[in-house]
Every structure is written in structure tokens, then in C-alpha cells.
N, C-alpha and C positions, 0 to 999 in steps of 0.2 A: 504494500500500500504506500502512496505518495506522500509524504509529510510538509505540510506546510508552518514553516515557522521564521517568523519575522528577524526576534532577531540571528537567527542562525542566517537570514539571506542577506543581514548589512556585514555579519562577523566576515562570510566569506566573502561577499565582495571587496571589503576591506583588503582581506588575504590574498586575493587572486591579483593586489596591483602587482604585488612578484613575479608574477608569469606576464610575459608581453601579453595581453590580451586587449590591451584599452584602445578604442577608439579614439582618433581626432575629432575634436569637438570644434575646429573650425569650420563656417558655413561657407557652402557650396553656392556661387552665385548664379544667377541667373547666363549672366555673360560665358561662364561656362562650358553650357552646353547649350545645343541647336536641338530646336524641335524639327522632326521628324520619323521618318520611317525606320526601324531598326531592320537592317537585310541580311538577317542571320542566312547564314550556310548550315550552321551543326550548333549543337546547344552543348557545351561541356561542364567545366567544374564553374563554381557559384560562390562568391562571399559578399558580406556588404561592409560599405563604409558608412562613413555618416549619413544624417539627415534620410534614413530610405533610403543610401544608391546604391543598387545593388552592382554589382561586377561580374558579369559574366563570359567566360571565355567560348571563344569559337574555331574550335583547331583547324577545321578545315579552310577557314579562311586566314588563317593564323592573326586574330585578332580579341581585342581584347575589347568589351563595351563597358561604360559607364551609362546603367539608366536611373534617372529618376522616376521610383516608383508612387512616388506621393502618399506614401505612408509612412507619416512619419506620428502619426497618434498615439503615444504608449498603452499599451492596455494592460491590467494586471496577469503578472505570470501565472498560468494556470496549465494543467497539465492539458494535452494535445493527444486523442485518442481516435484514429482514425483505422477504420475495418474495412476488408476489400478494396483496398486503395488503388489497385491495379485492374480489377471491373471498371470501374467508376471512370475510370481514368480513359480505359477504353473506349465504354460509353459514349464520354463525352468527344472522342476526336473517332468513334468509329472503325474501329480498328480492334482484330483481336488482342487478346492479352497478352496472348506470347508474343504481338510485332510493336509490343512497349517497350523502353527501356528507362528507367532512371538516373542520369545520368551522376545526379548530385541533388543534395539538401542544404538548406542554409538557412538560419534565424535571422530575422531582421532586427537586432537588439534595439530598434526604432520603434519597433511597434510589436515585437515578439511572435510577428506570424510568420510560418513557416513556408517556405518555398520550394520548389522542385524543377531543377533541369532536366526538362523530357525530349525525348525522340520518339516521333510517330514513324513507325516503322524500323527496318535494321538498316546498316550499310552504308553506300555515299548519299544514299538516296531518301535519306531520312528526313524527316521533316521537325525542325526543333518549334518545343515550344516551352515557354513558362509557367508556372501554377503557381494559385497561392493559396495555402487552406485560408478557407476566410470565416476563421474565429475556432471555439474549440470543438465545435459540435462537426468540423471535417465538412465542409461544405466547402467546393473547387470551384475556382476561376479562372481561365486564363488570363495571363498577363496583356493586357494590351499592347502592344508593340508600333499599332500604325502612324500613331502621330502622340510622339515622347520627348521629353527633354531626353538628350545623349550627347555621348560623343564617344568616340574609338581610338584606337592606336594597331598598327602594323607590329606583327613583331619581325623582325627580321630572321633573314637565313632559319626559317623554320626548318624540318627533315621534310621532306621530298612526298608532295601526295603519292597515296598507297598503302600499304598496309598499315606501315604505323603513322600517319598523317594521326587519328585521332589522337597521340601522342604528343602532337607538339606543343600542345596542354594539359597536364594530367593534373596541377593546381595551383589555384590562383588564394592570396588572404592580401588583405588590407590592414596595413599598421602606419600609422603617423608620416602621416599624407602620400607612402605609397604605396605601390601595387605590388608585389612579390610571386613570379610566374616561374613554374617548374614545367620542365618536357621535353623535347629532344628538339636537335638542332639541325645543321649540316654540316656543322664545325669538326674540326678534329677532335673536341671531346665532343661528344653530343649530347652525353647530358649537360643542361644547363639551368642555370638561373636567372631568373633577368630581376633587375630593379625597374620601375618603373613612376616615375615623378606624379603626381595627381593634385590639381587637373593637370591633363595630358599638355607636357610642353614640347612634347617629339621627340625628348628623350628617352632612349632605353638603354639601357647597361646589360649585357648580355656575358655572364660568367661561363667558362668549362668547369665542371665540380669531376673530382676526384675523388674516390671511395676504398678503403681497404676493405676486402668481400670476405668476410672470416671462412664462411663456409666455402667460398672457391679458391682461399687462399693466395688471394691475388689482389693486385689492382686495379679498378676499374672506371672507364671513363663511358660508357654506351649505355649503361642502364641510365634508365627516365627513374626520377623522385616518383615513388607513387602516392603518398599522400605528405604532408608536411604543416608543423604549424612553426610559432613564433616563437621564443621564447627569452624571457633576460635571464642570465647568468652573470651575477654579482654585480649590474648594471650593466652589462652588457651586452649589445641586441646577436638574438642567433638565432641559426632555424636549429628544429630538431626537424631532421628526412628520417621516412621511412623508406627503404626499398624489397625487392623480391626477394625474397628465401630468407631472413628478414633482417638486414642489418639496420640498426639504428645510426645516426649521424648527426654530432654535432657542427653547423658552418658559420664562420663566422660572418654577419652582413657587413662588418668595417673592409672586408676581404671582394666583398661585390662588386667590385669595379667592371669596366666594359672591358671586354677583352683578354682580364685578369684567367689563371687559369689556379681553379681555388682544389685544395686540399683539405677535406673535412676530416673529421676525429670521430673512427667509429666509434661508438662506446657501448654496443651492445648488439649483439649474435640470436634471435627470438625463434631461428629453429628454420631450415630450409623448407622448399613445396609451398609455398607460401608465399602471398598476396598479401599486404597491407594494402585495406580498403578505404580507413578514411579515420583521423586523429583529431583531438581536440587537447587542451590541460585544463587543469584548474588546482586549486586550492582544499584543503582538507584538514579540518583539526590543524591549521598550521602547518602542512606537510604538503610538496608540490607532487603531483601526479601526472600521468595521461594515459588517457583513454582508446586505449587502440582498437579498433574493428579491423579483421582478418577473415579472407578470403578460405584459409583452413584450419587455423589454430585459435578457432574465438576469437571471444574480444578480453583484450588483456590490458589489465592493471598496472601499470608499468612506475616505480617508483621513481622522480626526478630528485631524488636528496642527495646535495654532495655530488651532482653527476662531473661536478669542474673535479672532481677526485677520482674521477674513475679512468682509468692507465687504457688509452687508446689500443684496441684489439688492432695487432701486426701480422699475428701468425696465424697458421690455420688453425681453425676451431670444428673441432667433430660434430661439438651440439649445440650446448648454447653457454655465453659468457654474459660479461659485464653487467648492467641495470638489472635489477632484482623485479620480476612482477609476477601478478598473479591471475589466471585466466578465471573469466565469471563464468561458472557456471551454468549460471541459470538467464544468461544472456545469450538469445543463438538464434543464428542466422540473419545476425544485425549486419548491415551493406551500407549503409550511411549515417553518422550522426553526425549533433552540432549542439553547442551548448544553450541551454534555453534560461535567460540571467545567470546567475554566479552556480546557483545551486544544483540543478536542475540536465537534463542534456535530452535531448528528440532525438528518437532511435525509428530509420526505417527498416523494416525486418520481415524475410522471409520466409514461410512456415509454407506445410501443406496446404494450407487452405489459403495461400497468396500472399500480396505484399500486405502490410498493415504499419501506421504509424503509432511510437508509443514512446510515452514522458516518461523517466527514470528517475529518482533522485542521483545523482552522482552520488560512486558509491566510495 
């Protein structure tokens, strides 16, 4: 059962300014962005910044949107409990369930309602659109897209349309006033990172990340980041990456430059076969955490204390090393989440009988 308790959601929020998670609270001006038409190609990963804008990436076009969605109302945090979400969903764009796909979820911490990056249909030929549940009783919207405040950015030397074109975005967050984009390149490392200035001033910074792979015992520049958040260490801005088979990765963003060719610090080995599907942190009793969702190994618990103390994994690793955590049990076949205020996190999750959305206390 959800517990709702007041001061337990000002203590953590309090708590949670330790982990990068905080939104710029500078306003977005009109001059901005241009209304019009958004002319998506693909509908990928999803986060927002302030004021309602959400950010959505478009790999096939290899771009990046800022829209405002005009929700910017807070409403109180309540839990989000949505059933047959992928009927419904059908339904309403006509199509059967299985030529759904979800691409991505994301909170509006503007107004707490939750969002979904959909594809109608599979393939090149997919048709993206946006949803909003609108309010807690799970009632769908499409995002209107025809005439919106936006605006966009190119990324450059994406990987090559084809197989892994949806790659060339695998995820995007927003931290103090920029855009932060993970996915493959054309470059000689292909995995990349890009900084990205907001609002868009045509700058982009485009990093090669380097990884030590414990379980391949190697080094490695070609895999894509598959999911990634923000994080300070001892004031210092960094990502924590997740990759396949599952290494964890500290990078540093002082290290982000354009062109820079960056060396991350694994510091933890979560078990090969394995997908990392989509991460969040937060705060606990004082204690920083994150929340992983996996592809085959659940969703696991993963403790961030002292991680600036944990001796970068160099050599091969049989199973698993560094970060201590703990796999939930009783959380399964979760494929998306995102935190819902300080306390709280929206879990999309697949069972026999479909997709379905569901509020969690962080645990």
C-alpha cells in the first residue's frame, strides 16, 4: 500500500538536493521558441525541463525538440494507477497491441502528469506520437503537436540510418539549463555524449566516452549508454551510464567538451545478458540510491554511498563487483520508470495481462 506522509515528502526532498536532480527554475521566454508544427520522424527517449517543456528526442531525424506543453499547473502528488494501458492505447490510434510500442515515460515535475513516447506501428515506418494520462483516474490524450511553441537542434555526425539509427538517441535529461544526449555516432568512438546549451544556441558539444567492460574484459568505445541519469559527487556534476551486460559508469560532465575523447570510471559489474532499461536516484533515510529497471535481472536497488570510494573495475570480472545492491523482488517486469516528487516513482510494467501503469513509494 502507498503511504502518504507530508513530512516524510519535504524531509526527502530536502535530501534529494544531493543527487543532481533539481530543475532550473529560470523562465522560458516566449522569444524562445516559434509556434508551429512539430514534424516528428520517430518519437524516442522523453524528459522535461522547466515550466512544462518537455524534450523529446527523434533519432531518426537525429534531433532533438523543445515543446511547450502548457502544463504547467501543479496538482497534488497522488498515486497514478492505470490498467490495460496498451488496449487503450491501441484503441485510440487503431492499431493492434502488439504494432504498439512504448518508447519512454517521463513526469512533468510541473504539473506531475505523466507522459509516454509512443510509436504507432514497428520499424522506419512508425508513426510517433505523444500521450498524457490526464489526471489519476488514467484517462489519454494525445499531445497536440500541430501548432506549439518549439524549437529543435541537429545533432550532428549521428550513426548512419539503419539498423541502429534508433540509437542515435537512447537518452536524453535536462539539468541547469542543459540538454544531456546519449547514443551512437559516426565518430571513431561512437559512443557519445553530447552537451547541449538550452535555449538552443546551435551549440552542441559532442564527447567519445570510453568504458572499461569488466565482463568483456576490455575496453570499449561502440556500445551506446542505454539509460543514464545525473548525478553530484561531493559537488561535482557527473553522469552515472548504465550499459549492456551491465556495467555501471561514472563521467565526469567538466570532461564534456566537443570533440574531447572522455574516459569514464566503471565502478560496478551488475551481471552480463543484460539490458539496463531505464534509471532514476533519489534520496532515503539520508542515504543516496538508484533505481534500476533491467531488461533480465529486475529492477535493482543499487546503493550510491561512498561511490567517489569505490577503486575503478580494470580487470576482468567473472560476475559481478563494485556498488552493492539489491534486486526487488516483488517489482517485475517494470520497462520504464521516473520519479513522481521526491518520494514516490511511476513504474510502466508488463505482466500477462498487458502493459499497466503503477505509483510505488521508493523503496
Amino acid at each position: 500500500m502507498i503511504s502518504w506522509n507530508p513530512r516524510r515528502v519535504l524531509r526527502s526532498w530536502v535530501l534529494g538536493l544531493a543527487l543532481l536532480s533539481a530543475w532550473s527554475i529560470a523562465p522560458v521566454g516566449a522569444e524562445d521558441l516559434k509556434t508551429g508544427k512539430v514534424e516528428l520522424q520517430s518519437a524516442g527517449p522523453i524528459t522535461f525541463g522547466p515550466n512544462g517543456v518537455l524534450f523529446l528526442g527523434d533519432p531518426k531525424a537525429a534531433k532533438i525538440y523543445a515543446i511547450d506543453t502548457a502544463d504547467k499547473q501543479s496538482t497534488a502528488v497522488a498515486p497514478v494507477t492505470v490498467g490495460e494501458l496498451d488496449t487503450k492505447l491501441a484503441a485510440l490510434l487503431g492499431v493492434k497491441t502488439t504494432d504498439l510500442v512504448i518508447n519512454d515515460l517521463a513526469v512533468n515535475p510541473a504539473s506531475n502528469r505523466v507522459y509516454l513516447s509512443v510509436s504507432r506501428g514497428k520499424g522506419p515506418a512508425a508513426i510517433p506520437v505523444v500521450f498524457v494520462l490526464d489526471g489519476k483516474e488514467g484517462g489519454l490524450k494525445e499531445l497536440a503537436l500541430e501548432s506549439v511553441p518549439y524549437a529543435s537542434i541537429e545533432l550532428g555526425n549521428p550513426v548512419a540510418p539503419g539498423n541502429k539509427r534508433q540509437e542515435a538517441i537512447t537518452g536524453i535529461k535536462f539539468v541547469k539549463n542543459k540538454i544531456f544526449v546519449a547514443g551512437l555516432s559516426n565518430e571513431e568512438f561512437a559512443s557519445t555524449l553530447r552537451s547541449i546549451p538550452y535555449p538552443f544556441t546551435g551549440k552542441v558539444a559532442s564527447s567519445g566516452i570510453q568504458i572499461y567492460h569488466g565482463a568483456h574484459g576490455k575496453f570499449e568505445t561502440a556500445s551506446p549508454v542505454r539509460t543514464f541519469t545525473p548525478l553530484d559527487v561531493n559537488g561535482k556534476e557527473e553522469i552515472l551510464a548504465a550499459y549492456t551486460c551491465t556495467p555501471l559508469v561514472r563521467i565526469p560532465v567538466s570532461e564534456l567538451q566537443d570533440g574531447a575523447k572522455v574516459k569514464g570510471t566503471t565502478v560496478a559489474e551488475l551481471g552480463n545478458r543484460n539490458r539496463p532499461l531505464d534509471i532514476v536516484t533519489y534520496t532515503k533515510e539520508t542515504k543516496p540510491f538508484a533505481l534500476m529497471a533491467n531488461s533480465a535481472r529486475g529492477v535493482m536497488k543499487v546503493s550510491l554511498e561512498d561511490i567517489e570510494k569505490i577503486d575503478a573495475i580494470v580487470e576482468r570480472i567473472q560476475d559481478k563487483a563494485g556498488l552493492k545492491y539489491d534486486t526487488l523482488s516483488d517489482l517485475k517486469g517494470v520497462e520504464h520508470l521516473d520519479k513522481l516528487g521526491e518520494t514516490h516513482a511511476v513504474l510502466l510494467v508488463r505482466s500477462p495481462k498487458g502493459l499497466a501503469i503503477q505509483t510505488i513509494l521508493l523503496p
